[in-house]
SERO-4910 file (N, C-alpha, C, O; in steps of 0.05 Angstrom, whole numbers):
BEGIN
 pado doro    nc1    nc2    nc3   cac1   cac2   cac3    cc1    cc2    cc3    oc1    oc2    oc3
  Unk    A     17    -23      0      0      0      0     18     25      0     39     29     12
  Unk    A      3     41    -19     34     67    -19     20     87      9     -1     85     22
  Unk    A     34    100     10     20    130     30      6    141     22      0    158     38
  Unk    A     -6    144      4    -25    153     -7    -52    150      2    -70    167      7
  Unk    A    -50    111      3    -67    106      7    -75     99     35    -98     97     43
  Unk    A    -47     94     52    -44     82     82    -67    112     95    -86    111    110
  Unk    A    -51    140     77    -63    166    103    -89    162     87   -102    157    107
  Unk    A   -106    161     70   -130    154     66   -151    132     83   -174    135     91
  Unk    A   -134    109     85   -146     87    102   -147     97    135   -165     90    149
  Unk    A   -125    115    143   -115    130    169   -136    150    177   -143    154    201
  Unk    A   -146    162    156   -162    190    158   -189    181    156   -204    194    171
  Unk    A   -202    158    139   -228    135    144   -232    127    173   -254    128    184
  Unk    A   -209    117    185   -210    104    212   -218    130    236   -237    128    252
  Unk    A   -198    156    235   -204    182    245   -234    179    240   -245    162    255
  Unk    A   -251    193    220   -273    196    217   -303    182    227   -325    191    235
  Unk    A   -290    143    221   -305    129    231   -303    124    270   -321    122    286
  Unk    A   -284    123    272   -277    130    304   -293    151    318   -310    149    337
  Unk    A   -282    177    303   -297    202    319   -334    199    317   -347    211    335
  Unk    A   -349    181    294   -377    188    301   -383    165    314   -405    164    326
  Unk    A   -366    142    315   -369    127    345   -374    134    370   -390    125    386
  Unk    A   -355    156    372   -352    164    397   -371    185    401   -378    192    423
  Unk    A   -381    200    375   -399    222    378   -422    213    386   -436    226    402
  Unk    A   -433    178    371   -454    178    380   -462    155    413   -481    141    419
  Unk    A   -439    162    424   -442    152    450   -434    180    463   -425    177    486
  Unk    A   -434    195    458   -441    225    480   -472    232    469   -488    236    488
  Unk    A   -482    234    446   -512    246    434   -521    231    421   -507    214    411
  Unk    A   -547    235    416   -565    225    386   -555    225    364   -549    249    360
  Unk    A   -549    212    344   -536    210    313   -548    229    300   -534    239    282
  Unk    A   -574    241    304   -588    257    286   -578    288    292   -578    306    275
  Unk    A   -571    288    315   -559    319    329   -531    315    318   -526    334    303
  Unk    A   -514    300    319   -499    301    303   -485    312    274   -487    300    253
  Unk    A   -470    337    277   -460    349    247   -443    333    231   -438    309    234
  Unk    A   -437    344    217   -411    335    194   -385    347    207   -363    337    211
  Unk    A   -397    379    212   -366    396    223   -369    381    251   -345    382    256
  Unk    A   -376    372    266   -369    361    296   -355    338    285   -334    333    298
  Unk    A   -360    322    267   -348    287    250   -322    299    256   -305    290    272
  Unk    A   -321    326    237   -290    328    223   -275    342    251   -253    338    261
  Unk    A   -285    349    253   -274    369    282   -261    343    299   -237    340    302
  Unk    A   -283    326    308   -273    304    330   -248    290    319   -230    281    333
  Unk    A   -249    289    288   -238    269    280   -212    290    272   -194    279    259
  Unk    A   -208    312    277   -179    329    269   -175    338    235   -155    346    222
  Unk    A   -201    335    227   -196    341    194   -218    359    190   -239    360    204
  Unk    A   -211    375    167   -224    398    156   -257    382    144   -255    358    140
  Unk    A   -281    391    139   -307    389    130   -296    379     97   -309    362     86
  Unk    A   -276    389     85   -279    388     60   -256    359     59   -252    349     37
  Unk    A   -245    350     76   -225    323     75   -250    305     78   -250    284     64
  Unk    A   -277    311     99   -295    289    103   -303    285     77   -296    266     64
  Unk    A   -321    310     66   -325    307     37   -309    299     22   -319    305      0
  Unk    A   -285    286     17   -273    270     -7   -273    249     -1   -267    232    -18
  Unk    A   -279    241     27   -289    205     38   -319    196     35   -326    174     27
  Unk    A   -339    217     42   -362    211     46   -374    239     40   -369    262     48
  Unk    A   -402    224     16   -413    245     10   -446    253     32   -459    273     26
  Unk    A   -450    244     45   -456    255     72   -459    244    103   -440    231    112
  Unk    A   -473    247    112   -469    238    145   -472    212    145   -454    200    157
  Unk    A   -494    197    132   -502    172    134   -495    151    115   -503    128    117
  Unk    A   -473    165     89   -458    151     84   -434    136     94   -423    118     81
  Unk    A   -428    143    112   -409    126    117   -425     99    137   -416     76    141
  Unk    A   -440    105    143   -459     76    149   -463     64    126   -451     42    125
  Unk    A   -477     69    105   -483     50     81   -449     37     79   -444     13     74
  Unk    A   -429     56     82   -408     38     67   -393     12     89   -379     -8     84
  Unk    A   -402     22    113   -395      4    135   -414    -31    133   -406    -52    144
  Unk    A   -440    -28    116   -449    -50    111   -440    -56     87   -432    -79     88
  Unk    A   -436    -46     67   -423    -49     52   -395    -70     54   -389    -90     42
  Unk    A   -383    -58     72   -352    -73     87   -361   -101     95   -356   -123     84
  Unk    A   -380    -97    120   -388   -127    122   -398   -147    101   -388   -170    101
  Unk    A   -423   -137     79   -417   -156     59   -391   -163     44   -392   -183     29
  Unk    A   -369   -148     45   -346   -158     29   -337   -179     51   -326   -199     42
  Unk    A   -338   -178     78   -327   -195     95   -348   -217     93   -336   -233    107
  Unk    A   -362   -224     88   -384   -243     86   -371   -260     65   -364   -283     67
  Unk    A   -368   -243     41   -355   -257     13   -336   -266     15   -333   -289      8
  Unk    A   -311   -250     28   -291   -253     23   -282   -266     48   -259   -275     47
  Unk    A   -294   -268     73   -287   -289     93   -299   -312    112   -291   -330    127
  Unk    A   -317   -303    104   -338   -321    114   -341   -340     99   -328   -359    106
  Unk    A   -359   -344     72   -365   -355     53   -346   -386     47   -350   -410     44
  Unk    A   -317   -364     45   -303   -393     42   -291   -419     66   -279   -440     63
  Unk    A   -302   -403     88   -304   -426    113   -327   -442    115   -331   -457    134
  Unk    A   -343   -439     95   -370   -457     94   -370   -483     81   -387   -488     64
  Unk    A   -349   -502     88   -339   -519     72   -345   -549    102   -328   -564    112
  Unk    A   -369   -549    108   -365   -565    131   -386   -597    118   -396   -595     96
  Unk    A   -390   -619    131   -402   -636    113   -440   -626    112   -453   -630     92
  Unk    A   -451   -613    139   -472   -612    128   -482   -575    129   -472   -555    139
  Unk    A   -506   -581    115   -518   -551    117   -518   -537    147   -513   -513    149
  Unk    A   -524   -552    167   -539   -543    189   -498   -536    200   -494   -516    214
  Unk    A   -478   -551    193   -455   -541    208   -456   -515    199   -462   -497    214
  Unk    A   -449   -510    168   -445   -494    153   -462   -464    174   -449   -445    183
  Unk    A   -489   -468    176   -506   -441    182   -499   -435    201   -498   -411    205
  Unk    A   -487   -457    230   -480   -441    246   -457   -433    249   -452   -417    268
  Unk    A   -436   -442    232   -410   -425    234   -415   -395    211   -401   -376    218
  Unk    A   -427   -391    195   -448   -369    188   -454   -353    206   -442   -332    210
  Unk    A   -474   -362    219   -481   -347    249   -466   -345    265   -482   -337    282
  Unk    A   -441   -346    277   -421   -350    294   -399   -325    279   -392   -304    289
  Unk    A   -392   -334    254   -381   -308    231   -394   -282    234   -381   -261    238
  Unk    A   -418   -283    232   -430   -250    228   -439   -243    252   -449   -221    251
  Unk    A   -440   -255    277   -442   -243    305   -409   -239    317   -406   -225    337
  Unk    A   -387   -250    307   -367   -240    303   -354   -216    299   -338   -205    313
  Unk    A   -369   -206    267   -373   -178    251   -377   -161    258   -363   -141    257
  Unk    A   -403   -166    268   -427   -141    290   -418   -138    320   -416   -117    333
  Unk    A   -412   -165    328   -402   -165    350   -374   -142    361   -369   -138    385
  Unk    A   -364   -136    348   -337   -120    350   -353    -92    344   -335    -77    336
  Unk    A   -371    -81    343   -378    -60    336   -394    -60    371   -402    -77    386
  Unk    A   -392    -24    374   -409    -12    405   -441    -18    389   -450    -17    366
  Unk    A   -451    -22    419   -477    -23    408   -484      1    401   -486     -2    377
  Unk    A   -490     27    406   -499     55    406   -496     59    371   -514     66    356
  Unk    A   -465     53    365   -466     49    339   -475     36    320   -482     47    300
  Unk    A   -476      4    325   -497    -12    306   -522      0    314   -537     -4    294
  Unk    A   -534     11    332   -548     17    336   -564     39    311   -587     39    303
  Unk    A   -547     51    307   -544     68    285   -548     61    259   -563     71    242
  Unk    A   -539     51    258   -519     36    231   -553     22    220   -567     27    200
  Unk    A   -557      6    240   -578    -16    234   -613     11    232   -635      5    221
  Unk    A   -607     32    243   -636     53    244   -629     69    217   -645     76    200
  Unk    A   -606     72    217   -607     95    185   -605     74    159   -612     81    137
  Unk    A   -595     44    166   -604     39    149   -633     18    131   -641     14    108
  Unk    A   -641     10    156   -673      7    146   -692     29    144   -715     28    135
  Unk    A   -678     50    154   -691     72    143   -695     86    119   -715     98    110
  Unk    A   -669     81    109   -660     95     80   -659     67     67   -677     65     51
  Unk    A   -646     47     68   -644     29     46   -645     -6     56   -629    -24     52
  Unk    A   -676     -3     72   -687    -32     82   -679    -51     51   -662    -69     52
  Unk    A   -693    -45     27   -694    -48      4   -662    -72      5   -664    -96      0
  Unk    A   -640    -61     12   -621    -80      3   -609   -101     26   -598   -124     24
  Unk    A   -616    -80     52   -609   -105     80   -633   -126     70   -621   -146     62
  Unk    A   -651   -129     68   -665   -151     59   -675   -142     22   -692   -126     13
  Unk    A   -655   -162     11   -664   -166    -22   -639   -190    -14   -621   -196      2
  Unk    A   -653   -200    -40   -641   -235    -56   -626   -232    -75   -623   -251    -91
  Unk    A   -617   -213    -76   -594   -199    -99   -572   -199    -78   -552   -210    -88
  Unk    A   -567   -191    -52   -540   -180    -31   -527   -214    -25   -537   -236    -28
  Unk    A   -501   -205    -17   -479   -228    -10   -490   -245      8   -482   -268      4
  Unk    A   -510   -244     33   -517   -252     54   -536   -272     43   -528   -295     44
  Unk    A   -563   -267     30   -582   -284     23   -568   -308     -3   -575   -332     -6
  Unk    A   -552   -296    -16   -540   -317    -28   -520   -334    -17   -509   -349    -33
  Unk    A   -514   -334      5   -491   -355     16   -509   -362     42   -497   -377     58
  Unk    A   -539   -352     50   -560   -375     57   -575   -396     50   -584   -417     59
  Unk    A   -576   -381     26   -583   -391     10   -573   -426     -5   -584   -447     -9
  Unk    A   -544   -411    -11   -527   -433    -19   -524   -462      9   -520   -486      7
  Unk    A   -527   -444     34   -524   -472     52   -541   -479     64   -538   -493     84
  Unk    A   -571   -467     54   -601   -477     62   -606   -506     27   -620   -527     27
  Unk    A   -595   -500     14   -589   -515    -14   -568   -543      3   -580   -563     11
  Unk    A   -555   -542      5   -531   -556     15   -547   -576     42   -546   -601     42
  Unk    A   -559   -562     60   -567   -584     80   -601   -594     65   -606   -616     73
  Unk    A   -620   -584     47   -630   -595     28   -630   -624     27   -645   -642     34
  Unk    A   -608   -623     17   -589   -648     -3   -580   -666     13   -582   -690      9
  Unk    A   -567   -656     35   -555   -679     55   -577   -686     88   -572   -699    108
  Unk    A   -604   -667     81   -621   -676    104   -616   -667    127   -625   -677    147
  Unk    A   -599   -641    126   -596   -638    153   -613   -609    163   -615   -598    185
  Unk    A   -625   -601    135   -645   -583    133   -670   -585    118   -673   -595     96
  Unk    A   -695   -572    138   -714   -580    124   -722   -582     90   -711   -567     73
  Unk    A   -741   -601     85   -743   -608     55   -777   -589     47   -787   -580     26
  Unk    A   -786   -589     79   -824   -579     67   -820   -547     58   -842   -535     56
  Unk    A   -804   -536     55   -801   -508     45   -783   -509     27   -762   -521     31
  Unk    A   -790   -492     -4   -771   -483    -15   -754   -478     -4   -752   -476     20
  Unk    A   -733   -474    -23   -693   -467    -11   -702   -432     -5   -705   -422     18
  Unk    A   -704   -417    -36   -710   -388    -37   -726   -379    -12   -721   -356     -4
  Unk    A   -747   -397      2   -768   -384     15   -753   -383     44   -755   -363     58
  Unk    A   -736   -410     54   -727   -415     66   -700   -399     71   -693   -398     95
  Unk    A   -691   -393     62   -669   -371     57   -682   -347     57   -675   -336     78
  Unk    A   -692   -339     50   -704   -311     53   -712   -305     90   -701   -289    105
  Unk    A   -739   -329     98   -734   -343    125   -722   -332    137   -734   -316    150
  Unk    A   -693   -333    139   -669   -350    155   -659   -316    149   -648   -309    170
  Unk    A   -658   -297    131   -647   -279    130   -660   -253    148   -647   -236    160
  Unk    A   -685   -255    147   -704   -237    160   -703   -249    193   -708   -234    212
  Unk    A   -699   -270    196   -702   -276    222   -664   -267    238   -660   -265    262
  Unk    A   -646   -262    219   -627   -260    233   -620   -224    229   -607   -214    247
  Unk    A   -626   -215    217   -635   -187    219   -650   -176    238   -645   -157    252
  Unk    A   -676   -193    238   -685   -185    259   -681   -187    295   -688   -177    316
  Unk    A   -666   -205    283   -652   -216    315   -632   -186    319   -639   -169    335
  Unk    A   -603   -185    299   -589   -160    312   -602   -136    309   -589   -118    320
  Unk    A   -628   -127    295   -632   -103    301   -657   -106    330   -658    -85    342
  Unk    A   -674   -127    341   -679   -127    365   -654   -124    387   -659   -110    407
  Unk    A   -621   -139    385   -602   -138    407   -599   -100    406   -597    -85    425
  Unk    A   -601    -92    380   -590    -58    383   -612    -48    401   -605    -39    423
  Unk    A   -634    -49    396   -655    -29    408   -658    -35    437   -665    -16    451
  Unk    A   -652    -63    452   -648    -60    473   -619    -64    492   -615    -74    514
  Unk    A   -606    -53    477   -582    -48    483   -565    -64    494   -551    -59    514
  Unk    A   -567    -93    475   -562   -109    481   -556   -129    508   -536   -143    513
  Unk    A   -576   -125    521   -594   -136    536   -608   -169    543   -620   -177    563
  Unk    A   -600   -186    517   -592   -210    519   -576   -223    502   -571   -213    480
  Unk    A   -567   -245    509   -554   -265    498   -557   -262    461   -579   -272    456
  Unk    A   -548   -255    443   -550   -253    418   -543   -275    403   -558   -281    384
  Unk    A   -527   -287    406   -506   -310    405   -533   -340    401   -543   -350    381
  Unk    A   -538   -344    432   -554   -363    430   -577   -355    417   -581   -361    393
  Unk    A   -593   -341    431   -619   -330    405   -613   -328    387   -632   -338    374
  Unk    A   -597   -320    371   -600   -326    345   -590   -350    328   -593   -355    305
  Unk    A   -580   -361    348   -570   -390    341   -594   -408    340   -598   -421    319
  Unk    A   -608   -409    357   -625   -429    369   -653   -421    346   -668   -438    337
  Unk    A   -655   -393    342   -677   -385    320   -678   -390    296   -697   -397    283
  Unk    A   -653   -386    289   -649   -385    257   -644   -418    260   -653   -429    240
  Unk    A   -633   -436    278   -628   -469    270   -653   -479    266   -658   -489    244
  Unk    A   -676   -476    291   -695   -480    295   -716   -482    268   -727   -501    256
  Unk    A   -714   -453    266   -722   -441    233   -723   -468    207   -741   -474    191
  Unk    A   -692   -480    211   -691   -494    190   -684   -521    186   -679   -532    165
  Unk    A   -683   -531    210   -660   -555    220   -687   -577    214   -710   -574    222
  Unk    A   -677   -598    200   -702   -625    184   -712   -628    214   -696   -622    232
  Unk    A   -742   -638    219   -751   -643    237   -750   -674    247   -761   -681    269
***
């Protein structure tokens, strides 16, 4: 990586840091752009060449996680049956989320079913297709149910684990996430 791009990745982390921290002193919505840049030591017009506004840099933070879905998750899904496969899935993306403050996912998960529910749940994104692929997979080897379509069942299994981390945000994570959503989403789909 040249310097170029290290103080770019450096000045991302500044930015994403400072409305971490902004939004565990206040509300995200009271929240400026010049307080972002301020907290974060950079001028309004450095934020603007990273993010073209406040709540972009949330879209691109899910964004990040589906590339980590693709690019690391995905290829650890190599286990003999479907039902291993989903919960090291589920164990991977509470991993993900898990390293994030709640106040923040908190965020993250309100601005973006707000603005763009449309793609946290669509059958087009990285997530429904690699449930997809291992609701297909235990199918075949019986270790997932057969009386539901794969698509319907996957879809299922996607809305129920969404809905699981955006219930842990709103009560401030307040229980066990881990097991609930383990025990929901298996439950969900595991052959009877």
């Amino acid at each position: 990586m040249g310097i170029r791009e290290e103080q770019k990745q450096q000045t991302y982390q500044k930015i994403l840091e400072a409305i971490q921290e902004l939004v565990n002193e206040k509300d995200y919505e009271a929240i400026t752009i010049r307080e972002i840049a301020q907290h974060a030591g950079i001028s309004v017009g450095t934020y603007y060449k990273h993010f073209k506004s406040k709540d972009d840099i949330i879209f691109n933070q899910i964004h990040k996680s589906y590339l980590k879905t693709q690019e690391t998750i995905a290829p650890q899904l190599n286990k003999k049956t479907g039902i291993e496969n989903l919960e090291i899935y589920l164990e991977k993306q509470y991993d993900i989320l898990g390293e994030i403050e709640i106040p923040w996912l908190r965020e993250v998960f309100r601005v973006y079913l707000y603005h763009k529910v449309d793609e946290i749940l669509d059958q087009n994104n990285v997530n429904y297709q690699v449930i997809l692929d291992i609701i297909e997979q235990g199918q075949k080897d019986g270790s997932i149910r057969q009386d539901v379509i794969k698509e319907e069942l996957a879809w299922s299994t996607l809305k129920c684990i969404t809905a699981n981390f955006y219930s842990y945000c709103m009560q401030d994570g307040n229980f066990d996430l881990k097991k609930v959503m383990k025990k929901e989403a298996i439950d969900l789909v595991r052959a009877k």
